[in-house]
N, C-alpha and C positions, 0 to 999 in steps of 0.2 A: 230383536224386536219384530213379532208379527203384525203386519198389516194388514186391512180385509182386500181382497182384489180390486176393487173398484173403490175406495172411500166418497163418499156422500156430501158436500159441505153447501151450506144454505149461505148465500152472502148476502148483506142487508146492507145497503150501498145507494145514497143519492143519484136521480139521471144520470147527475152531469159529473160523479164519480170516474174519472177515468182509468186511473188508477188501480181500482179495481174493477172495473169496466175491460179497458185494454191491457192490464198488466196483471193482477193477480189470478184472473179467472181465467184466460189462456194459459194462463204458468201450469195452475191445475189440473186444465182440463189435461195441458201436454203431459202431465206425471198419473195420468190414467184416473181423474179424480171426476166423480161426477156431479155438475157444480150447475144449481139454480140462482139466480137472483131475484130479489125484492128489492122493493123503492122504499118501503115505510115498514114499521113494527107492526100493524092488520096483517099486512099481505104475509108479511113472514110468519108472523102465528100461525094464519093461518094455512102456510105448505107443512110448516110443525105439525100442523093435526091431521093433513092427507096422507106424511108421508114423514119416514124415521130418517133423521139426519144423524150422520156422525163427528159433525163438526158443524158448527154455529159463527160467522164471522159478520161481526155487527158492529154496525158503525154507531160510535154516542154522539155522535153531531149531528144529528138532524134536524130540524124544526118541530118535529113533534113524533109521538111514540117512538123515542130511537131505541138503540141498541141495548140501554138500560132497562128500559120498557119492557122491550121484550122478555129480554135476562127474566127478569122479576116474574112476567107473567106466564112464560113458558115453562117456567121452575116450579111455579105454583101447583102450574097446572100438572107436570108430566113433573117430580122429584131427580127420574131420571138423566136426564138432560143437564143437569147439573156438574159442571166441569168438562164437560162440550164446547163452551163457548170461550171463543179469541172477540175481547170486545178491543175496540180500538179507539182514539182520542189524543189530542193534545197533551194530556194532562189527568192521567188517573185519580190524584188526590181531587183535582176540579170535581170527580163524578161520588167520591164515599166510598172507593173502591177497597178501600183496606181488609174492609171486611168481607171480604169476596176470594178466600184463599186459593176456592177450587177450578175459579177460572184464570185467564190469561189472559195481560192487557199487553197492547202491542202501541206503542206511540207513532203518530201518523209525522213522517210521512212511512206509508208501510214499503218495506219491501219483499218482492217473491219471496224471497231464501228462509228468509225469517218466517214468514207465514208457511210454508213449507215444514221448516222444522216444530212451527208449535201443532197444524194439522197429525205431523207425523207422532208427537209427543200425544197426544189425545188420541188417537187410533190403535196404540200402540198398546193403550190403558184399557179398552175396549173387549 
């Protein structure tokens, strides 16, 4: 499986997220990945439309526009993007998730290895 040299992945992650604050976003950046974050589904639409991600990791807990949000509204806008996104949660069935085949849900609590291999699975398809 080929990989791009540098993969891209936009992470959508509460402040006070440490998790992926201190733990998933160094994992990546160490495995050569080049990785921004947002606070809310705006901010993250919004790096969507400056700049091409290859990987989407978005959190569905948040208080408002999460990880689903985005899903929905990034999809609409750009068809693309579609099977990009690692959404992550408690509880997929809790979000309507079933029908969402071409993305990947990871149940929290995340860890590196596993986020690693679904970025690697997605880049892979690329």
């Amino acid at each position: 499986m080929l990989e791009p040299a540098k993969p891209s992945v936009l992470c959508l992650a509460r402040h006070d997220d440490s998790t992926i604050r201190n733990g998933i976003v160094p994992y990546l950046m160490s495995r050569g990945c080049d990785v921004a974050v947002t606070v809310d589904g705006l901010e993250a639409l919004d790096a969507l439309e400056k700049k091409r991600y290859d990987v989407v990791l978005a959190d569905l807990e948040l208080p408002d526009r999460d990880g689903l949000w985005l899903w929905y509204e990034a999809v609409r806008r750009e068809p693309g993007l579609e099977g990009r996104f690692i959404l992550s949660g408690s509880d997929p069935r809790a979000y309507g998730l079933d029908g969402l085949v071409k993305e990947r849900f990871l149940t929290k609590p995340l860890g590196t290895t596993e986020v690693w291999r679904e970025v690697l699975g997605i880049v892979g398809r690329v």
